[in-house]
PABA-475931 format. One record per residue (C-alpha): residue number from 1; residue in three letters; x, y, z. Coordinates in nm, 2 decimals, padded with zeros to 4 digits. Layout:
N
@resi: NUM	resn: ALA	c1: X	c2: Y	c3: Z
...
! end
This chain:
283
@resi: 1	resn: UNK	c1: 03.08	c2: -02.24	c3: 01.07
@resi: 2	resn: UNK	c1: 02.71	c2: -02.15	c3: 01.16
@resi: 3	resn: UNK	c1: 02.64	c2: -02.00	c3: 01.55
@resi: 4	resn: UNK	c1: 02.45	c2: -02.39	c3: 01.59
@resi: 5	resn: UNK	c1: 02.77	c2: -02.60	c3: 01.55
@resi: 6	resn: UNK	c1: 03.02	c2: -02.38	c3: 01.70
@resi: 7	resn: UNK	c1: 02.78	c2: -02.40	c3: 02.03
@resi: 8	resn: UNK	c1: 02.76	c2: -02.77	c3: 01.97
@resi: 9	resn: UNK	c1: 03.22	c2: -02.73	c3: 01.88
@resi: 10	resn: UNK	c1: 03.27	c2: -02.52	c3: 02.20
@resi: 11	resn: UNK	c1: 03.27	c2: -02.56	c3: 02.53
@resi: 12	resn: UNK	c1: 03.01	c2: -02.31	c3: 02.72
@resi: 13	resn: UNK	c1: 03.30	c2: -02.11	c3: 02.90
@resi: 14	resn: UNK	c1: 03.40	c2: -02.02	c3: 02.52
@resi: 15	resn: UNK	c1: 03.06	c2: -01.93	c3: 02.40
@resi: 16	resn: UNK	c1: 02.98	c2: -01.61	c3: 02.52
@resi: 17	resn: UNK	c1: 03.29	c2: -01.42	c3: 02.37
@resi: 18	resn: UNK	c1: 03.11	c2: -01.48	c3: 02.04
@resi: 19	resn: UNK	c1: 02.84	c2: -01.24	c3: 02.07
@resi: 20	resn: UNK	c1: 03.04	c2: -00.94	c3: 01.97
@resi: 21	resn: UNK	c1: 03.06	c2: -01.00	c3: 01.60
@resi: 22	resn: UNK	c1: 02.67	c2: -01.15	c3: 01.60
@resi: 23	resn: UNK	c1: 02.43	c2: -00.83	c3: 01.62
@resi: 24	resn: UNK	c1: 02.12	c2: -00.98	c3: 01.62
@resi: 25	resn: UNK	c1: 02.23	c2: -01.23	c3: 01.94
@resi: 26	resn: UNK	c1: 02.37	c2: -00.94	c3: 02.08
@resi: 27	resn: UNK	c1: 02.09	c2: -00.75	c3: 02.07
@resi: 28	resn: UNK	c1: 01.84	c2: -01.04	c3: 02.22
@resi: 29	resn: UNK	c1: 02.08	c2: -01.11	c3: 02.50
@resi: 30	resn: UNK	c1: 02.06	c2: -00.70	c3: 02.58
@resi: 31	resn: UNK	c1: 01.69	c2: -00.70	c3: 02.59
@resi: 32	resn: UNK	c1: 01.56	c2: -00.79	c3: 02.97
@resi: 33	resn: UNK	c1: 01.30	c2: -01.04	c3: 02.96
@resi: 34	resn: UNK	c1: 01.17	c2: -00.98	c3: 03.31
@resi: 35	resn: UNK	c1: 00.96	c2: -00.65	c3: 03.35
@resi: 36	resn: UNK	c1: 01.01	c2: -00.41	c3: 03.63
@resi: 37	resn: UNK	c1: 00.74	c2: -00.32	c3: 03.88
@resi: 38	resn: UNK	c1: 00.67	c2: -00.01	c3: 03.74
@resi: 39	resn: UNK	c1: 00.58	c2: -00.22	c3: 03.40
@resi: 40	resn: UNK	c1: 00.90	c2: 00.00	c3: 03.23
@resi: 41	resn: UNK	c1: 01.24	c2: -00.12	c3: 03.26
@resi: 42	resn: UNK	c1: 01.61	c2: -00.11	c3: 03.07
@resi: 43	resn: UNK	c1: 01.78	c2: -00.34	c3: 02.95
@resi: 44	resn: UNK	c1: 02.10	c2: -00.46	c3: 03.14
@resi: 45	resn: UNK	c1: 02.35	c2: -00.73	c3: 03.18
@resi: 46	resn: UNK	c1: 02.54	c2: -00.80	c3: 02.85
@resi: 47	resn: UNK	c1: 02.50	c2: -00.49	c3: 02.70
@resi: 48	resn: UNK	c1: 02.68	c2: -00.28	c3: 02.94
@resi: 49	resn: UNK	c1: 02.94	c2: -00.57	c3: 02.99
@resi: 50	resn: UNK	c1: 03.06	c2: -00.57	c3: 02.66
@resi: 51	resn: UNK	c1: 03.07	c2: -00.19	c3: 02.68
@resi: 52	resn: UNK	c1: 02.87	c2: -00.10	c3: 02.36
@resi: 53	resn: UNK	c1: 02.78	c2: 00.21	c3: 02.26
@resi: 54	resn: UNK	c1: 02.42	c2: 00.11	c3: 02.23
@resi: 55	resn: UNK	c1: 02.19	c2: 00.35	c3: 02.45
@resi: 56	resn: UNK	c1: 01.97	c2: 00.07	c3: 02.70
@resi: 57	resn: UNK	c1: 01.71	c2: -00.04	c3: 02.56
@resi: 58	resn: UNK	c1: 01.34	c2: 00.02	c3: 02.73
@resi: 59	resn: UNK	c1: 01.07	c2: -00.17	c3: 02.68
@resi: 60	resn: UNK	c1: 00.69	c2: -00.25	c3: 02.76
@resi: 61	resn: UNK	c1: 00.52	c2: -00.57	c3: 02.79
@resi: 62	resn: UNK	c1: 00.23	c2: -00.69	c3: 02.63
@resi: 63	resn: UNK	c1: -00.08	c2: -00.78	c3: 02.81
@resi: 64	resn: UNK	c1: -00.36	c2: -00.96	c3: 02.68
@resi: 65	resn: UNK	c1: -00.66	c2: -00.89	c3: 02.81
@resi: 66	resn: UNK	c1: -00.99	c2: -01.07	c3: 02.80
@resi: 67	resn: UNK	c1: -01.31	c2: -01.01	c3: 02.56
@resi: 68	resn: UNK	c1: -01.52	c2: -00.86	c3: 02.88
@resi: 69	resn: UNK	c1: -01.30	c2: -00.57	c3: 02.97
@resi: 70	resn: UNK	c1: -01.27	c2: -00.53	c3: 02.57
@resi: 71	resn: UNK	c1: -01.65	c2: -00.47	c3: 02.54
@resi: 72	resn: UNK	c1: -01.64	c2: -00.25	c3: 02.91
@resi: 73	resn: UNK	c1: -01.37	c2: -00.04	c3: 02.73
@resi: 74	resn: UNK	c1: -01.54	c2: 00.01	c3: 02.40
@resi: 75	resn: UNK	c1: -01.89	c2: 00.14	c3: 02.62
@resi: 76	resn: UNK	c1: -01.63	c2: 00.38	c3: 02.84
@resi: 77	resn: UNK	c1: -01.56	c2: 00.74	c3: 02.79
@resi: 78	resn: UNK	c1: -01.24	c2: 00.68	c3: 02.74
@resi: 79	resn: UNK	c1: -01.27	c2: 00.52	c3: 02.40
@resi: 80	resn: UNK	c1: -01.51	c2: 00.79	c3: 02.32
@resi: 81	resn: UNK	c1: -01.23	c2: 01.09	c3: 02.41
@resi: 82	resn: UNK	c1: -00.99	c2: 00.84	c3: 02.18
@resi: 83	resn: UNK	c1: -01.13	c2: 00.77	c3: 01.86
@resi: 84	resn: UNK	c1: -01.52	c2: 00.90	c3: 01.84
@resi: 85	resn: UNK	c1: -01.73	c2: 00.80	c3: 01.66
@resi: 86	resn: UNK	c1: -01.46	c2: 00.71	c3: 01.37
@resi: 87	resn: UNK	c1: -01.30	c2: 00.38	c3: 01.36
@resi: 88	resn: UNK	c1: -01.01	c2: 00.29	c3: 01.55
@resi: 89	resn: UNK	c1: -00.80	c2: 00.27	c3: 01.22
@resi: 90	resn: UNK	c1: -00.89	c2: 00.57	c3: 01.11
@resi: 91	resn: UNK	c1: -00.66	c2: 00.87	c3: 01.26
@resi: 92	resn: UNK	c1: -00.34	c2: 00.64	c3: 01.22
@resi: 93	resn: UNK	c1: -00.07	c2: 00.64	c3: 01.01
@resi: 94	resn: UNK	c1: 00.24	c2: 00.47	c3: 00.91
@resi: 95	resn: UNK	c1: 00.58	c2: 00.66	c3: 01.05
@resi: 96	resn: UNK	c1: 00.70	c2: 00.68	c3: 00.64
@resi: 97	resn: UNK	c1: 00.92	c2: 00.95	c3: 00.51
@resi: 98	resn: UNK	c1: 00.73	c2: 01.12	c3: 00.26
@resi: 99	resn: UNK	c1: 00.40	c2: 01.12	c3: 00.13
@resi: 100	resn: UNK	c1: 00.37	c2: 00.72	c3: 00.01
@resi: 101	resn: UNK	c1: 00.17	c2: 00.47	c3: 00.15
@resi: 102	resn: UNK	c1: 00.36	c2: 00.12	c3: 00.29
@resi: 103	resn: UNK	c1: 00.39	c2: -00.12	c3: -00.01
@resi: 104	resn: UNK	c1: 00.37	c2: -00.43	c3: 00.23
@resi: 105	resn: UNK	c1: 00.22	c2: -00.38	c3: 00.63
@resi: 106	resn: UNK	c1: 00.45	c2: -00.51	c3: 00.89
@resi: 107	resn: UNK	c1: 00.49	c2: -00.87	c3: 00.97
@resi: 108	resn: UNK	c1: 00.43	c2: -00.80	c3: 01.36
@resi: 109	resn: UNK	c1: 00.45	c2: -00.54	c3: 01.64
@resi: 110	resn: UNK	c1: 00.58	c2: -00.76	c3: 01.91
@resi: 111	resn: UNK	c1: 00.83	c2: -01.04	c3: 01.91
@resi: 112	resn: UNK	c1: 00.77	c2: -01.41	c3: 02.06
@resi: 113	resn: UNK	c1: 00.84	c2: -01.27	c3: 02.42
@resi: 114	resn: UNK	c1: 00.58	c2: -01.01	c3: 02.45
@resi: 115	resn: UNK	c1: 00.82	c2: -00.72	c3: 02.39
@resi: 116	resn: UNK	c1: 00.69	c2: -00.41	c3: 02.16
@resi: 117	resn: UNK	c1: 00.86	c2: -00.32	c3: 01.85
@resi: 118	resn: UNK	c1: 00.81	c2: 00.05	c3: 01.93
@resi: 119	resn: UNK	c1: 00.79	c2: 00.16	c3: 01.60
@resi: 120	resn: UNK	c1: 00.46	c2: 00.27	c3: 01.54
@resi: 121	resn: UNK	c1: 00.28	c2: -00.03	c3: 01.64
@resi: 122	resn: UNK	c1: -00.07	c2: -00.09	c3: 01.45
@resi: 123	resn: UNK	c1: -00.38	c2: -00.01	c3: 01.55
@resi: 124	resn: UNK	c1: -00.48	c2: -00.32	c3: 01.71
@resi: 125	resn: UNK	c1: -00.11	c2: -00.37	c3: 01.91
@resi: 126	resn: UNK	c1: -00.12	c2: -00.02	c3: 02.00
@resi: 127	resn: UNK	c1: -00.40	c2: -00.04	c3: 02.19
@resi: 128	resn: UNK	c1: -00.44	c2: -00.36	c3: 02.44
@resi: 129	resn: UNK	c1: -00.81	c2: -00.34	c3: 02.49
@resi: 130	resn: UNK	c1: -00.88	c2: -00.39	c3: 02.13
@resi: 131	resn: UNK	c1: -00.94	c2: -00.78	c3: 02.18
@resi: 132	resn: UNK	c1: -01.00	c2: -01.01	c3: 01.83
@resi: 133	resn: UNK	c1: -01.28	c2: -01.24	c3: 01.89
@resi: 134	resn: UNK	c1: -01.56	c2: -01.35	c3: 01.70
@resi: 135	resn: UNK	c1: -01.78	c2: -01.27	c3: 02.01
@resi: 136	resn: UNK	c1: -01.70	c2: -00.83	c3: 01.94
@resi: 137	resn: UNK	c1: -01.90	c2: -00.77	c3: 01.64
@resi: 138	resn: UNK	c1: -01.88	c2: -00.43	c3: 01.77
@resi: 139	resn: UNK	c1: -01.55	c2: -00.41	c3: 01.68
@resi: 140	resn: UNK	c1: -01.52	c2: -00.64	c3: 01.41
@resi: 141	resn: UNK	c1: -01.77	c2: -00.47	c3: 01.19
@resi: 142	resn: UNK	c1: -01.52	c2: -00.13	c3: 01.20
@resi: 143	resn: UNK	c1: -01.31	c2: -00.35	c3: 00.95
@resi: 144	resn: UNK	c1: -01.64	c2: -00.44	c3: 00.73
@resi: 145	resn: UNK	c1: -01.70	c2: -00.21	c3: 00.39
@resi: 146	resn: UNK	c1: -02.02	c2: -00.08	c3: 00.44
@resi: 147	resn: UNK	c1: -02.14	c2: -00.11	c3: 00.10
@resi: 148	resn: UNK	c1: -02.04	c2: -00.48	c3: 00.02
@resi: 149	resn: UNK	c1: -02.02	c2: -00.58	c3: 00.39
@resi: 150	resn: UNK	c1: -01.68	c2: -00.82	c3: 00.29
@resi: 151	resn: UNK	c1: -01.38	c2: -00.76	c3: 00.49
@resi: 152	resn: UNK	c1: -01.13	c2: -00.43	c3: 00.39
@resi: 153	resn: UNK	c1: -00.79	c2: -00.48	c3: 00.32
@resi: 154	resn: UNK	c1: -00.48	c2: -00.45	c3: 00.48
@resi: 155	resn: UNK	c1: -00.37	c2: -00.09	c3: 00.29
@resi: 156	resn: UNK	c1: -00.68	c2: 00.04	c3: 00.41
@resi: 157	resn: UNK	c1: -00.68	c2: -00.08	c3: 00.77
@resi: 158	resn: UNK	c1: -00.31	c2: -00.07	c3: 00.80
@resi: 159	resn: UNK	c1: -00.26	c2: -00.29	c3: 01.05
@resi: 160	resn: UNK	c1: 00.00	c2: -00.56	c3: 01.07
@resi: 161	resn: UNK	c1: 00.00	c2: -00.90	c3: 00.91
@resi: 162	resn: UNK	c1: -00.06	c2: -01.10	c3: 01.23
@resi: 163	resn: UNK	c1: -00.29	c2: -00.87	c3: 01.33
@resi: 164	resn: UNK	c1: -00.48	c2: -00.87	c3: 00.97
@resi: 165	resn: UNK	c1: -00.46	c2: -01.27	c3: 00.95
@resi: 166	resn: UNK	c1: -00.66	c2: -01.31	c3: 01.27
@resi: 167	resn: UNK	c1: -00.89	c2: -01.09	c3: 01.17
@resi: 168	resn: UNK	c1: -00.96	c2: -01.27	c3: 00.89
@resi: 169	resn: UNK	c1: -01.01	c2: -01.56	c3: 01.08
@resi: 170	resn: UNK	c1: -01.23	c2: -01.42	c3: 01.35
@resi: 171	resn: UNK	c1: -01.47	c2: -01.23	c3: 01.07
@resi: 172	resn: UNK	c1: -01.55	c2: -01.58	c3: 00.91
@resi: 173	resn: UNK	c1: -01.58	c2: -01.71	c3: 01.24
@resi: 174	resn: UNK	c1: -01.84	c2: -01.41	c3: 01.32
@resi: 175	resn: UNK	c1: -02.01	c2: -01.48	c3: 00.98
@resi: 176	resn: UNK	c1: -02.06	c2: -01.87	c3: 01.03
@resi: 177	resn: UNK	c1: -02.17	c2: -01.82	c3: 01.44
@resi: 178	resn: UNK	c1: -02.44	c2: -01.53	c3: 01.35
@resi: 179	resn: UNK	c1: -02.30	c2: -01.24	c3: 01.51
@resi: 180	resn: UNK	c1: -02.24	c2: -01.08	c3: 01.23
@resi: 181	resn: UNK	c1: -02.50	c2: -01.04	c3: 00.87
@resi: 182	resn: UNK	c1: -02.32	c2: -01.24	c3: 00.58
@resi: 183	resn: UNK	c1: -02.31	c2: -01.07	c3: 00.25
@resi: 184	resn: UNK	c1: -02.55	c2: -01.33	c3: 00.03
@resi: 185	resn: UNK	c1: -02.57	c2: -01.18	c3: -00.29
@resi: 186	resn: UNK	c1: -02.92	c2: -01.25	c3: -00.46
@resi: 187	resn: UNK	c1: -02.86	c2: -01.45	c3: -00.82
@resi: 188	resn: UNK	c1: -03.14	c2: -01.54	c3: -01.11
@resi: 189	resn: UNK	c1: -03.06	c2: -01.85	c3: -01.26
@resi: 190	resn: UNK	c1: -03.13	c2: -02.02	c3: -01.56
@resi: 191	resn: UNK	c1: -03.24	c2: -02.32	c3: -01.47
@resi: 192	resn: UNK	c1: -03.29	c2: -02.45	c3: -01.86
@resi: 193	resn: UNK	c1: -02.93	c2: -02.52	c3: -01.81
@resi: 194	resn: UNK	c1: -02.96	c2: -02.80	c3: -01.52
@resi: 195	resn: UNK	c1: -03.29	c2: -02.92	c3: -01.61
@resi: 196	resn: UNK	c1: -03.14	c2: -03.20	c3: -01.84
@resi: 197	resn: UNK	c1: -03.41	c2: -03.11	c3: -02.11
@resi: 198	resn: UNK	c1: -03.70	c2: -03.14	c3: -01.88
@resi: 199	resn: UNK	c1: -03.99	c2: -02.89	c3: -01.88
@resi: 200	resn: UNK	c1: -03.98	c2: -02.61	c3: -01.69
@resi: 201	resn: UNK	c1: -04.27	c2: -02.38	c3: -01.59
@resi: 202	resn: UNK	c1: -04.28	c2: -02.04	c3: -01.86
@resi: 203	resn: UNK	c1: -04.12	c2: -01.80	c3: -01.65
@resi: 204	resn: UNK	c1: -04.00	c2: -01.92	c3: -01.31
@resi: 205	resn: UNK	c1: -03.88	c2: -01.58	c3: -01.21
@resi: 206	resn: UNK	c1: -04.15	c2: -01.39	c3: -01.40
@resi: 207	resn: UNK	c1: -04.33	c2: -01.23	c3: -01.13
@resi: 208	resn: UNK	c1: -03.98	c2: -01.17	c3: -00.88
@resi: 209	resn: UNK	c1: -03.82	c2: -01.04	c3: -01.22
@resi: 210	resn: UNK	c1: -04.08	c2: -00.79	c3: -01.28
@resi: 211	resn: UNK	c1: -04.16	c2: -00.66	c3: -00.90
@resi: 212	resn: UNK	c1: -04.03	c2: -00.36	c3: -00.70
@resi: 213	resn: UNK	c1: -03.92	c2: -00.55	c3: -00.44
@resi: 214	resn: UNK	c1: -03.60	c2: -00.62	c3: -00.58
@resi: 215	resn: UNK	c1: -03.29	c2: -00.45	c3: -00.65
@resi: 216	resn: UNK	c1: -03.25	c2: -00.47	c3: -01.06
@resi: 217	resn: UNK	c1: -02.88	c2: -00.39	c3: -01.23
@resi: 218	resn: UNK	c1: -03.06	c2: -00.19	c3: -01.48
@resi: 219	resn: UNK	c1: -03.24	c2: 00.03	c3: -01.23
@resi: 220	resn: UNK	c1: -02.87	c2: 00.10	c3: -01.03
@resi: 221	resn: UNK	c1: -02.71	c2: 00.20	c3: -01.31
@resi: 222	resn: UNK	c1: -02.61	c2: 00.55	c3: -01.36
@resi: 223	resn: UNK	c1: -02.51	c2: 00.72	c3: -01.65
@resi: 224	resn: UNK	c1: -02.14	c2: 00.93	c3: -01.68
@resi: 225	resn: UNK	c1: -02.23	c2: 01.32	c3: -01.64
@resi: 226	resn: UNK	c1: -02.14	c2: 01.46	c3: -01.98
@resi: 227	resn: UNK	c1: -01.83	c2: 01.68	c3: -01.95
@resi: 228	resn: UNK	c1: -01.74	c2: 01.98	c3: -02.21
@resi: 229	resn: UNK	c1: -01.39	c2: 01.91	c3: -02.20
@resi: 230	resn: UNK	c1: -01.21	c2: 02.23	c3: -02.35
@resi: 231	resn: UNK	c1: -00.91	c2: 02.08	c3: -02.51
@resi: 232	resn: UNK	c1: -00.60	c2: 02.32	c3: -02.48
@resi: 233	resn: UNK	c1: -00.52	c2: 02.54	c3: -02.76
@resi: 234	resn: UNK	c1: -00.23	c2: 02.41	c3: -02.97
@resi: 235	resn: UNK	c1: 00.03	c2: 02.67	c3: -03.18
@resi: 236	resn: UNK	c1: 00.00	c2: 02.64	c3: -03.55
@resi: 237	resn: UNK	c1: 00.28	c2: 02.47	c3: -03.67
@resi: 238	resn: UNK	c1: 00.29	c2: 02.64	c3: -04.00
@resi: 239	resn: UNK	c1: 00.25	c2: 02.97	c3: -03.83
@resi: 240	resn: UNK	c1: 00.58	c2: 02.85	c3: -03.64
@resi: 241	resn: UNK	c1: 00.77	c2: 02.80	c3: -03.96
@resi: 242	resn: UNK	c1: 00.64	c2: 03.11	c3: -04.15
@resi: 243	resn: UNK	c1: 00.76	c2: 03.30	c3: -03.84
@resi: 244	resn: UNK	c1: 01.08	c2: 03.14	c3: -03.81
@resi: 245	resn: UNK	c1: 01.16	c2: 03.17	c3: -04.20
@resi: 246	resn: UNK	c1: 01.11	c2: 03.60	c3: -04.19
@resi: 247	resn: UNK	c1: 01.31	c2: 03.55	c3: -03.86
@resi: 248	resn: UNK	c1: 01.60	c2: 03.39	c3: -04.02
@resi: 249	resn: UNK	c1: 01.58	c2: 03.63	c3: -04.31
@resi: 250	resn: UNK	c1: 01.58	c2: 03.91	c3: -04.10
@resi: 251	resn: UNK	c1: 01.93	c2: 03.81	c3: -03.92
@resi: 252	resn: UNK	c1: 02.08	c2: 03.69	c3: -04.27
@resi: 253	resn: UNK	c1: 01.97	c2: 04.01	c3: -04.48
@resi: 254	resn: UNK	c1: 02.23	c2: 04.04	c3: -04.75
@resi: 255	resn: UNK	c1: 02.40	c2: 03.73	c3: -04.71
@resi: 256	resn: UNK	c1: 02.35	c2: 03.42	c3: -04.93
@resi: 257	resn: UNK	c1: 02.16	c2: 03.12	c3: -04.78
@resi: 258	resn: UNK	c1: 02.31	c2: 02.80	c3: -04.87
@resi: 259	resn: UNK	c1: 02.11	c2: 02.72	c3: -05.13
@resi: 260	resn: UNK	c1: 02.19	c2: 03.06	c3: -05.30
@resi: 261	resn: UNK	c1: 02.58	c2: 03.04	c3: -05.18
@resi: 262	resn: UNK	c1: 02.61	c2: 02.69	c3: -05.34
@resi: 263	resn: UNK	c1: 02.48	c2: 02.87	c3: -05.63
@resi: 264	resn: UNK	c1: 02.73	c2: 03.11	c3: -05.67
@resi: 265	resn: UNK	c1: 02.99	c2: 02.81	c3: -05.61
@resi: 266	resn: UNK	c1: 02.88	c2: 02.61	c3: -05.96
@resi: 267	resn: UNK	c1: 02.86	c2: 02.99	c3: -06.15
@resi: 268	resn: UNK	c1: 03.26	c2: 03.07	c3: -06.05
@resi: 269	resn: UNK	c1: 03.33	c2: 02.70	c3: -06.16
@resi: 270	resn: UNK	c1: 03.16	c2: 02.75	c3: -06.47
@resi: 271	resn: UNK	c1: 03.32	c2: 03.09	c3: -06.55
@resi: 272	resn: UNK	c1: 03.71	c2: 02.95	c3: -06.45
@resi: 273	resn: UNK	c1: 03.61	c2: 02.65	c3: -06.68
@resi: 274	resn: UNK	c1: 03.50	c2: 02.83	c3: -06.97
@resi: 275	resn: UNK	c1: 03.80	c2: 03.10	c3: -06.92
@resi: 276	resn: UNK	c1: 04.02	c2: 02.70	c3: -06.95
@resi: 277	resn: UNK	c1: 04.19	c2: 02.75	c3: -06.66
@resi: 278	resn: UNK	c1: 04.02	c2: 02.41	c3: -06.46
@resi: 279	resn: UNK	c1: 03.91	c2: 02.10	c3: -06.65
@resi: 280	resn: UNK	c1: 03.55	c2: 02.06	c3: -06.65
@resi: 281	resn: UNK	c1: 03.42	c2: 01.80	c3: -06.39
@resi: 282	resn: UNK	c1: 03.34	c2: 01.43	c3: -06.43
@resi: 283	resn: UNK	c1: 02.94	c2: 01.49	c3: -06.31
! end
């Protein structure tokens, strides 16, 4: 039976002796919900009553803060001892074994009560100031590429996937309020194909074609640098062979190759035929 019908089966005195074989209720009914005053506490209660070999558990709640002390931090010199003039994704890195990157980023750093999965947490969880709102273009635009001005992604940023989702939401919420520049990328048309056989003047974009003002594809293109590759020097095979033939004729001096010994074979046949002491072979 599933843990939901044996709690609807059971009566309520009876239901507690059946978190020892269910780890993961175990584990929720060990965590303490309610912080200490200190803001650090261990989890008690059913954890040491059960008499589990589990160390306690401590823990650290999460505390939203609000977008003005977000922007106050950012302006401090705190930040500024932090993370410099870099990003604040920049110096952090997953806790991996090895030298690989995560294939996936982690669903969340905290579960639904506000406790910290204190694993690493992302950059954003890590750091409570960091507040997501459309409204902080000063730190919204540290997850913008500089050269196409879209939104990075979530190997490069490395932060989790609740984290990276409202990101997402609160960039295209920046982009559609003005606080932050949209990337519009400038098109020519060819507007013989909408014009439903109309006329058209001779060269609408003649003059905007043709000026200095705008960025051309032909202009930003830039050629491959020319490399003198030195391919690697192969042996010559027959050189191999030649070598290897006076090689094996040099260990087998004076003793008949096969071709030669097989040879010698079909002369002794020959001569014991001829002498009539074998019958001469059906060939």
């Amino acid at each position: 039976l599933q843990w939901s019908a044996l709690r609807r089966i059971l009566p309520a005195a009876q239901q507690p002796t059946l978190a020892l074989p269910l780890p993961r209720l175990r584990l929720a009914q060990a965590l303490c919900t309610q912080p200490s005053g200190d803001g650090e506490g261990v989890g008690t209660g059913r954890n040491k009553r059960l008499g589990s070999r589990n160390p306690p558990v401590k823990y650290a709640q999460y505390t939203p803060r609000t977008l003005d002390e977000s922007l106050r931090y950012m302006a401090s010199a705190a930040y500024k001892e932090v993370y410099g003039e870099r990003p604040v994704w920049f110096h952090y890195r997953r806790n991996l074994r090895g030298s690989f990157e995560a294939s996936k980023p982690r669903q969340r750093c905290f579960n639904t009560e506000g406790v910290y999965i204190r694993a690493n947490p992302c950059p954003l969880c890590r750091d409570e100031y960091l507040v997501l709102d459309y409204r902080h273009s000063d730190l919204l635009v540290q997850f913008l590429d500089p050269q196409s001005g879209l939104l990075l992604g979530v190997g490069k940023v490395q932060v989790c996937k609740h984290q990276y989702d409202k990101l997402q939401l609160e960039v295209e919420k920046a982009f559609d309020s003005s606080y932050l520049e949209a990337p519009v990328p400038f098109r020519f048309y060819d507007y013989s194909l909408y014009s439903g056989g109309r006329p058209l003047p001779a060269d609408p974009f003649g003059d905007y074609a043709s000026g200095t003002s705008l960025p051309h594809a032909q202009e930003l293109l830039i050629e491959p640098p020319l490399l003198d590759i030195q391919r690697p020097k192969m042996p010559d095979r027959y050189a191999m062979e030649v070598g290897m033939q006076q090689r094996l004729r040099k260990k087998y001096k004076g003793k008949p190759t096969r071709p030669q010994f097989s040879t010698a074979i079909d002369e002794y046949l020959d001569k014991q035929i001829d002498e009539g002491g074998l019958q001469k072979r059906q060939t």
